[in-house]
C-alpha positions as CSV (number, residue, x, y, z in Angstrom):
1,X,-15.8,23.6,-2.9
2,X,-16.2,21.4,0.2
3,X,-13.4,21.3,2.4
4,X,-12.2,19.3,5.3
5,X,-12.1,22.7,7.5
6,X,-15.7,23.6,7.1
7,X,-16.7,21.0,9.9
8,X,-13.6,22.8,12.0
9,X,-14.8,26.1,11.1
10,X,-18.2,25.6,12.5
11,X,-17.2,23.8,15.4
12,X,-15.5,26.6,16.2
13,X,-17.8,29.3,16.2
14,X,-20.1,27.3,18.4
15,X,-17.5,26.7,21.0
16,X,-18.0,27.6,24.7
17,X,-14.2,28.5,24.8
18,X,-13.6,29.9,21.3
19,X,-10.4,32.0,21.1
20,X,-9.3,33.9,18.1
21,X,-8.3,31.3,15.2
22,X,-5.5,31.3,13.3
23,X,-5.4,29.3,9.9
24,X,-2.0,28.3,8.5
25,X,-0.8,26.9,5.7
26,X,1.0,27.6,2.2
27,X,0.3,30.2,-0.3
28,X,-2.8,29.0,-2.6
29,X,-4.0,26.3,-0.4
30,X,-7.5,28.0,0.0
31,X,-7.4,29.5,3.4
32,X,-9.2,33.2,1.9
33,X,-11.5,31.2,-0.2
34,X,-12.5,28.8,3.0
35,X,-12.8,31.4,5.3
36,X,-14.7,34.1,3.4
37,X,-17.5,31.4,2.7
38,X,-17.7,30.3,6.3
39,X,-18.1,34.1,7.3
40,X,-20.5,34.9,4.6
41,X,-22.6,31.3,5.3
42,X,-22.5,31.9,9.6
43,X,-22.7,35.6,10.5
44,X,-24.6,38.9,8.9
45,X,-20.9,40.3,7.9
46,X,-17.9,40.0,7.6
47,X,-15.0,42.6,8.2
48,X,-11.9,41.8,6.3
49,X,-8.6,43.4,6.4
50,X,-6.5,42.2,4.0
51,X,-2.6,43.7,5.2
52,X,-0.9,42.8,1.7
53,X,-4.0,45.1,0.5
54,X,-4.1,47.3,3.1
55,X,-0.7,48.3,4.6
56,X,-2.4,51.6,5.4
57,X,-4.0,49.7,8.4
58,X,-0.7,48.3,10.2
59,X,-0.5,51.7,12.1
60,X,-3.7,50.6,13.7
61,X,-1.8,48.4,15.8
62,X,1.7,49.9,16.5
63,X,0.1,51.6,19.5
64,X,-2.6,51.1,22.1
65,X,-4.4,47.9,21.6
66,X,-7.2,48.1,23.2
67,X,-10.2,46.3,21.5
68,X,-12.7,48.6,22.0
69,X,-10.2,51.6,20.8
70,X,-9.1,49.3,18.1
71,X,-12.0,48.3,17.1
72,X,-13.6,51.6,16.7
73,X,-10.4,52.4,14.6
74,X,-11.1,49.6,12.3
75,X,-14.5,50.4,11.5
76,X,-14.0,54.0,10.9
77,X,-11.2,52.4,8.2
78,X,-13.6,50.2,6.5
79,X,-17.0,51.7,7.1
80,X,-18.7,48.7,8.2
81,X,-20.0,48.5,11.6
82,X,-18.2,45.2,13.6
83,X,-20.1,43.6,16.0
84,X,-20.2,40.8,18.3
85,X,-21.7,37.3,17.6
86,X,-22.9,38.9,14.0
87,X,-19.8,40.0,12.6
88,X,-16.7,38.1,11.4
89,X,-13.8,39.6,12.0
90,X,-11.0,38.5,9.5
91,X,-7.3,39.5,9.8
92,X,-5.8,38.2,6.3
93,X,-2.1,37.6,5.5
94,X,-1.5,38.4,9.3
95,X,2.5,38.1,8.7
96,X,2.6,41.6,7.1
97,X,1.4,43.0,10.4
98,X,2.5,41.2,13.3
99,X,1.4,43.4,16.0
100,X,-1.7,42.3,14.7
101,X,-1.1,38.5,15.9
102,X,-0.4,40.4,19.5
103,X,-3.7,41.8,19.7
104,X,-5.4,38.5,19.8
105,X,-4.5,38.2,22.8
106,X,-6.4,41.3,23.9
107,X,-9.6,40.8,21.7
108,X,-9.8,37.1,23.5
109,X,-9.5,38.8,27.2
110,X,-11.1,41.7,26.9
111,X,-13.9,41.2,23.7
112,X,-14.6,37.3,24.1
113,X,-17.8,37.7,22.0
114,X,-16.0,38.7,18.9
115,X,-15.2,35.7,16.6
116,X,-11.8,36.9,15.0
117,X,-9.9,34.2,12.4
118,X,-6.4,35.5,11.6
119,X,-4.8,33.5,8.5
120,X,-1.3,34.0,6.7
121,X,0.6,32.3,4.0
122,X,4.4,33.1,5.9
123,X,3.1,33.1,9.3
124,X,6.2,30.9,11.0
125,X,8.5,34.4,9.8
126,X,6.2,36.7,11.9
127,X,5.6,34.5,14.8
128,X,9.5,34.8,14.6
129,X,9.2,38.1,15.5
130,X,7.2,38.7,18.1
131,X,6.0,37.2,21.9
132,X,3.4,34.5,20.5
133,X,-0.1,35.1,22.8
134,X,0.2,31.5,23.8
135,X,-2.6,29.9,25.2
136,X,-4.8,32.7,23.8
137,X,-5.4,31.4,20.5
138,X,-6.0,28.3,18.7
139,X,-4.6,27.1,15.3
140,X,-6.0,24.9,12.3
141,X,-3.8,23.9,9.6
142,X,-4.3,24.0,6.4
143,X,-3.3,21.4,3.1
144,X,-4.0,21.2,-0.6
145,X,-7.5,19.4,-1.3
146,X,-7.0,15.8,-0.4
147,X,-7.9,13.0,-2.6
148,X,-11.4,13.1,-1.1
149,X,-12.1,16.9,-1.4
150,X,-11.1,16.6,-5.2
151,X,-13.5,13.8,-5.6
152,X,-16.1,15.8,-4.1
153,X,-15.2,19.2,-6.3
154,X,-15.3,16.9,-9.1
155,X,-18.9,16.1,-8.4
156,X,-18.2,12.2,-7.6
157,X,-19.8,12.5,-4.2
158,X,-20.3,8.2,-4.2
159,X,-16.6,7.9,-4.6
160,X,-15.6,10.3,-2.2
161,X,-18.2,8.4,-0.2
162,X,-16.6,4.9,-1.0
163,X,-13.4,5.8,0.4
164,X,-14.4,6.9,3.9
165,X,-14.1,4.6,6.6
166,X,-12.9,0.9,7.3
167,X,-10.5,-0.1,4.0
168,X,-12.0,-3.0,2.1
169,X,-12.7,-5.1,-0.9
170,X,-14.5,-3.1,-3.8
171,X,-16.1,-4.4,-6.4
172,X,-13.6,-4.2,-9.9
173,X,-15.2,-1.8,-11.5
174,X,-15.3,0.2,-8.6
175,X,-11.6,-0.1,-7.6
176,X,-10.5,0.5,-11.2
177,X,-12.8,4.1,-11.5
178,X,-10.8,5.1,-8.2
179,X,-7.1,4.3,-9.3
180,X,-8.1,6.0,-12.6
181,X,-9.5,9.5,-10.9
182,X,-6.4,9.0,-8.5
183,X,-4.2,9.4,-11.5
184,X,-5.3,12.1,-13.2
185,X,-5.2,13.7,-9.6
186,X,-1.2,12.3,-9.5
187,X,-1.3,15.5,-12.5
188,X,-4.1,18.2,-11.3
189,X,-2.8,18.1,-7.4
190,X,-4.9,19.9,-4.7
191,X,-4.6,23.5,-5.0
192,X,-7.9,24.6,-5.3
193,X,-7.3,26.8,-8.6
194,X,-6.4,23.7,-10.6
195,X,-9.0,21.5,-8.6
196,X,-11.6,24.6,-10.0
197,X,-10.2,24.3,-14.0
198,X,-10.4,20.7,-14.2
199,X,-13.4,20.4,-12.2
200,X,-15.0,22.8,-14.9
201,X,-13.5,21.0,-18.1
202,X,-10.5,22.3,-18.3
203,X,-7.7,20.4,-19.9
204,X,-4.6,19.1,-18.1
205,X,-2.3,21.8,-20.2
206,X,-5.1,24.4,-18.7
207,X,-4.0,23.0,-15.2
208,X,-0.5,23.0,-15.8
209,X,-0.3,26.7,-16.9
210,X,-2.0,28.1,-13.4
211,X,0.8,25.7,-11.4
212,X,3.4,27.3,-14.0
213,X,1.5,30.4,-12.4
214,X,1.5,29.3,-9.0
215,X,5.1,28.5,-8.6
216,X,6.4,31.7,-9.7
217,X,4.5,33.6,-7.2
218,X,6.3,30.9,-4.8
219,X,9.6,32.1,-6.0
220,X,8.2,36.0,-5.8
221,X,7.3,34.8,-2.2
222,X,11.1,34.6,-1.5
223,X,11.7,38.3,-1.7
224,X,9.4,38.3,1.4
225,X,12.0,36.0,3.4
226,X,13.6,39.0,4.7
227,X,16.8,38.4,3.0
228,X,17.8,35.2,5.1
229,X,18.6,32.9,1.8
230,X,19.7,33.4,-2.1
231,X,17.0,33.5,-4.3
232,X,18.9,30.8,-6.7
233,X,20.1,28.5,-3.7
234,X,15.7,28.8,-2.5
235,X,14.5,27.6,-6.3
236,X,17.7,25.1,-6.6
237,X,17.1,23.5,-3.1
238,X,13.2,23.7,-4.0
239,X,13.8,21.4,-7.0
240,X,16.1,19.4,-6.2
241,X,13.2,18.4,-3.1
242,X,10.5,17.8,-5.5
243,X,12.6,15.4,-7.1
244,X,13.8,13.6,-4.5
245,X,11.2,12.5,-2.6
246,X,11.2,9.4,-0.9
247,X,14.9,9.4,-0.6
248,X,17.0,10.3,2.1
249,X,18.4,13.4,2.1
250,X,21.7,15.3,2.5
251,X,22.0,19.3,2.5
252,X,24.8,18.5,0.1
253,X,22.6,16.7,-2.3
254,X,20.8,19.3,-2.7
255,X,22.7,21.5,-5.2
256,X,25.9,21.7,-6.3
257,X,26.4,25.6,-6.3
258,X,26.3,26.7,-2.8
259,X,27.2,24.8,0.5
260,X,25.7,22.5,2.7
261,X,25.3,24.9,5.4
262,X,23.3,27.4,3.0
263,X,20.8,24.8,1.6
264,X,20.6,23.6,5.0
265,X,19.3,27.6,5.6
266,X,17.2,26.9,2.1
267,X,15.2,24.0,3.3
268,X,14.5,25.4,6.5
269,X,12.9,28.4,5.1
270,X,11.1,26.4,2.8
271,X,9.6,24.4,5.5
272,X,8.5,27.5,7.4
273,X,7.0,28.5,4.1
274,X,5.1,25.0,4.0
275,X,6.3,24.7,0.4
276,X,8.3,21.5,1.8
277,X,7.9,19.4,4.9
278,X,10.5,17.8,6.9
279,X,10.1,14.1,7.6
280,X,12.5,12.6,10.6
281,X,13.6,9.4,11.1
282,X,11.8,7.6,14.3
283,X,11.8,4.3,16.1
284,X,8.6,2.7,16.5
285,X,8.9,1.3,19.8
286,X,6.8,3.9,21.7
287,X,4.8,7.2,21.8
288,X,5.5,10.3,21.3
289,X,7.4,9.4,18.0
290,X,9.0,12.8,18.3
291,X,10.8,11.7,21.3
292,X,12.7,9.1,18.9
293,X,13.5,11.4,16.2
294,X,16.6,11.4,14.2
295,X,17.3,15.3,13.2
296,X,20.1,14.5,11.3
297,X,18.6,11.4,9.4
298,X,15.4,12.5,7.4
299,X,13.8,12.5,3.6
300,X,10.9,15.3,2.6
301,X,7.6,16.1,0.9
302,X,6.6,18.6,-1.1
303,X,3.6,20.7,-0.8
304,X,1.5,19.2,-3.5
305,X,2.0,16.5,-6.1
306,X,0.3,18.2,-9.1
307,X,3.3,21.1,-8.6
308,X,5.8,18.7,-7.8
309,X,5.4,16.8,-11.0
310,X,5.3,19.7,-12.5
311,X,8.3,20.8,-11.0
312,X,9.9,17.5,-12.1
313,X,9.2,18.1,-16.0
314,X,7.7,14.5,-16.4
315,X,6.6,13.5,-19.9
316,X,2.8,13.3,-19.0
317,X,1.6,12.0,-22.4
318,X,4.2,8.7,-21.6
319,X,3.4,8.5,-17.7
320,X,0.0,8.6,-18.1
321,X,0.4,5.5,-19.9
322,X,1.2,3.2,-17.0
323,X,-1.3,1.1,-15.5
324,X,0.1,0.8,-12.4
325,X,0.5,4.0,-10.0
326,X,3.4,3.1,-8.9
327,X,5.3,2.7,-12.2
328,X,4.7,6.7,-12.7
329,X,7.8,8.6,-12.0
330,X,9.3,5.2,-10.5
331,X,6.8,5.6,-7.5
332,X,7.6,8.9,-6.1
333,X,4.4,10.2,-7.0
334,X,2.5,7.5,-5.2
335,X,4.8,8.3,-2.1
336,X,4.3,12.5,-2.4
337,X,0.6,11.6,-2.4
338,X,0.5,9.3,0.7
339,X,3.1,12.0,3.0
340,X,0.3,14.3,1.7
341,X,-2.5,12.2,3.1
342,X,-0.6,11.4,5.9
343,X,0.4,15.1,6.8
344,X,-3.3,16.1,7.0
345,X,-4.4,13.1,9.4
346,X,-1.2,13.2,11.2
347,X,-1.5,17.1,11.7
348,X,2.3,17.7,10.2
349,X,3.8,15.2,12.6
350,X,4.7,12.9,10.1
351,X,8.0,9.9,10.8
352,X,9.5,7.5,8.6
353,X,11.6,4.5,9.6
354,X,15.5,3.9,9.2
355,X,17.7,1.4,10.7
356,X,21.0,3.0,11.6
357,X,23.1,-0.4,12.0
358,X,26.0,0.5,9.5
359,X,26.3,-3.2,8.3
360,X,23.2,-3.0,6.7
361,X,20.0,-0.6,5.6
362,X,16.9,-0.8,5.8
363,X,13.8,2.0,5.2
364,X,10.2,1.8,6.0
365,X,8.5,4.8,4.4
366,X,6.4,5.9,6.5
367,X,5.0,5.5,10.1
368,X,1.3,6.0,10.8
369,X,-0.6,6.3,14.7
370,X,-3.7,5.1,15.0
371,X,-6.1,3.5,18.0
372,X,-2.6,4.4,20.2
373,X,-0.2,2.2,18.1
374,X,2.0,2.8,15.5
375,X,2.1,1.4,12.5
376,X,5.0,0.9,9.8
377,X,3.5,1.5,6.5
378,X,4.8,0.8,2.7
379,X,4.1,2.5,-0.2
380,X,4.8,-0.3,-2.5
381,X,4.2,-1.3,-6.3
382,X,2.4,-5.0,-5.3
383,X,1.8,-8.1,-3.4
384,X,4.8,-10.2,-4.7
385,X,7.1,-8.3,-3.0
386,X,9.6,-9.5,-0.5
387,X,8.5,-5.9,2.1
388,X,11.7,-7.4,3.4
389,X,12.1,-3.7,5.1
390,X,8.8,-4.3,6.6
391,X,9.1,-7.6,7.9
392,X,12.1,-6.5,10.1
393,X,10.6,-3.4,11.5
394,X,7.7,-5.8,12.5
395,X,10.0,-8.3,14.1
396,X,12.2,-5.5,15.8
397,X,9.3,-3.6,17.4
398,X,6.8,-6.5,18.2
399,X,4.5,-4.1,20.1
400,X,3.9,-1.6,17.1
401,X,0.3,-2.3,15.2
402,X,0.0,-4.3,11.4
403,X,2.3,-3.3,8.9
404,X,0.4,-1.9,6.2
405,X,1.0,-2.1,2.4
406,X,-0.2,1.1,0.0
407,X,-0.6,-0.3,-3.4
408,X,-2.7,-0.4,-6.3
409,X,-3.6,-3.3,-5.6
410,X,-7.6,-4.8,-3.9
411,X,-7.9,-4.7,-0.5
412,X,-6.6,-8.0,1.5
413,X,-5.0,-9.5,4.4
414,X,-2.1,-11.5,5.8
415,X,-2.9,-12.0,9.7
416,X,-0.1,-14.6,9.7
417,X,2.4,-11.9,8.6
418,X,0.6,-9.0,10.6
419,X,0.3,-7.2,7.4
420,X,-2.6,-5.5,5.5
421,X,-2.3,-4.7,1.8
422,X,-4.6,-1.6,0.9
423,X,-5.4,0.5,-2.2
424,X,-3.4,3.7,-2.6
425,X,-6.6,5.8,-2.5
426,X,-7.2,5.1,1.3
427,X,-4.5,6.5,2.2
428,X,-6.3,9.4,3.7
429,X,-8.0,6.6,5.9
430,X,-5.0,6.2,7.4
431,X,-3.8,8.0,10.6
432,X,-5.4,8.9,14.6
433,X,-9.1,8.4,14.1
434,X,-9.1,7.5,10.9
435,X,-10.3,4.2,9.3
436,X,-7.6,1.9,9.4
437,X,-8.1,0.1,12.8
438,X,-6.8,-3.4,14.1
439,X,-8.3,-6.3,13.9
440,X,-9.3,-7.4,17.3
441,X,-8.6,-10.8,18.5
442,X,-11.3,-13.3,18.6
């Protein structure tokens, strides 16, 4: 499968000031898979230590790290000879040694010619742990298959094509094709092991048995949180995110049977595990957005939206039926997909918009950089709606970019409004560098 980090990857290697790479992101997301072919494609071998494999190989590190010591060490361990500019080194599921992530550092002073990628599933626990070698390494992140990667697995490289770029006008049958492939991927999701079943002709039931698979081994994965949450309050807090996403949330919303201060705890673990991401509150009125953020005042994603329906036990057979995306799951499927989008161009740093005035609300769902602006944006079920939300964030913050509607729906424009109405599967087209750009004035 082709994936978004490939281009990374190889960049990478080629660069004049390459440091050791680490690769985050959740469990299942592909980073082994990714980084195995890269090695195997770019360099005569690859030397992998697996440390959930191999715990026999943590001593390695718990004393002198010197590379050429270490390395020597290493080799003699797994019999293959590691060299520079021919061999990739590859520290997997990094977290269960984290002297490991220490000795970066060292290989990057003192053996700049090794290329060394580090990648973990828990990583944010063992950075925890120890003294970070900051400014010594350099990170990539890594998400479940966007919309775009599934089209490519799924061997429709013109539609992946047709969605790259400046949003516009399809032609009907065109625009119809990509609203039906992004439903079915509404139900598949992005983790590349269901991508791979109903690439090959698997059946949807096929699909949901590995994510019935896949989210145990998340809740196995909480034995490995060091003992800092209840199992129970982890899987409770876990569900009760998947289902309410695109709503505001409270720590006491989210379950009953333990506190608000211990599924506060929950969630935060589950963020550093990437199973859930945090989305805060911001004011568009200037750059960084982070600097506006509301702590206190925030709603949430969830890793993927092929588990989270899951997750949600919809009645597929009776979804499936709806012709409009955002009638599925009243539209929280359509918003999981666009965070998701949004996370991967937006690099995690993802904002939505409240207004706090108590005597009355109003919620943009999302807000989007691009070109230096921001850019309130609307995941919304059409045209004839009133976007009343949007209107006033537009006339609040007159110096933030178009507001721009997500539907399923044909491309179009309002210039008189300052809004743009564009199909749910460009979402991905939306963030810094992306395709969506404003219209220039005459």
């Amino acid at each position: 499968m082709r994936r978004l980090i490939d281009e990374q990857l190889a960049a990478w290697k080629s660069s004049p000031r390459r440091k050791p790479l680490i690769v985050r992101g959740a469990r299942q997301v592909g980073k082994t898979w990714s980084i195995e072919r890269f090695g195997e494609l770019e360099f005569d071998a690859v030397a992998k230590i697996d440390f959930e494999k191999r715990p026999d190989l943590a001593p390695l590190f718990d004393g002198d790290l010197s590379p050429l010591k270490l390395i020597e060490q290493l080799e003699l361990a797994i019999g293959r000879k590691i060299e520079g500019g021919k061999t990739l080194l590859f520290l997997d599921e990094i977290q269960a040694c984290p002297r490991a992530i220490t000795a970066l550092r060292y290989l990057f002073e003192e053996a700049p010619e090794l290329h060394v990628i580090a990648a973990g599933s828990l990583l944010e626990f063992a950075l925890g742990q120890i003294a970070v070698p900051v400014g010594r390494v350099s990170y990539r992140d890594m998400f479940p298959m966007t919309f775009q990667e599934y089209l490519i697995a799924m061997g429709n490289d013109p539609a992946a094509e047709a969605i790259i770029g400046q949003p516009t006008a399809l032609a009907e049958p065109v625009h119809q094709m990509l609203l039906d492939a992004l439903k079915r991927y509404f139900f598949v999701g992005g983790l590349p092991e269901c991508v791979s079943i109903a690439s090959s002709g698997g059946s949807l039931l096929d699909v949901f048995n590995v994510q019935d698979d896949i989210l145990s081994a998340y809740r196995d994965d909480f034995a490995k949180y060091g003992g800092r949450s209840d199992k129970t309050c982890l899987d409770a807090v876990m569900m009760h995110v998947a289902r309410q996403v695109g709503r505001q949330i409270k720590y006491t919303g989210l379950g009953d049977a333990h506190s608000g201060q211990t599924n506060r705890k929950a969630f935060e673990l589950l963020c550093m595990a990437r199973v859930v991401h945090k989305i805060p509150s911001a004011r568009p009125a200037a750059l960084p957005l982070g600097a506006s953020a509301n702590e206190k005042r925030f709603k949430a994603a969830f890793l993927d939206v092929g588990l989270m329906q899951r997750l949600c036990g919809l009645p597929v057979d009776r979804e499936m039926q709806h012709r409009d995306l955002l009638d599925i799951y009243r539209g929280q499927l359509a918003e999981q997909f666009v965070a998701q989008e949004l996370l991967v161009t937006h690099r995690r740093e993802l904002f939505y918009w409240s207004r706090e005035a108590r005597s009355s609300q109003a919620e943009v769902d999302f807000l989007a950089l691009h070109d230096g602006r921001i850019h309130p944006v609307e995941v919304k079920s059409g045209k004839g709606g009133q976007l009343r939300s949007l209107h006033l964030a537009l006339q609040t913050y007159p110096t933030c970019g178009e507001g721009l509607v997500l539907y399923g729906g044909s491309y179009g424009e309002r210039p008189e409004q300052r809004l743009r109405f564009v199909p749910l599967y460009y979402a991905g087209m939306v963030g810094p560098d992306r395709g969506v750009r404003e219209k220039k004035p005459a």
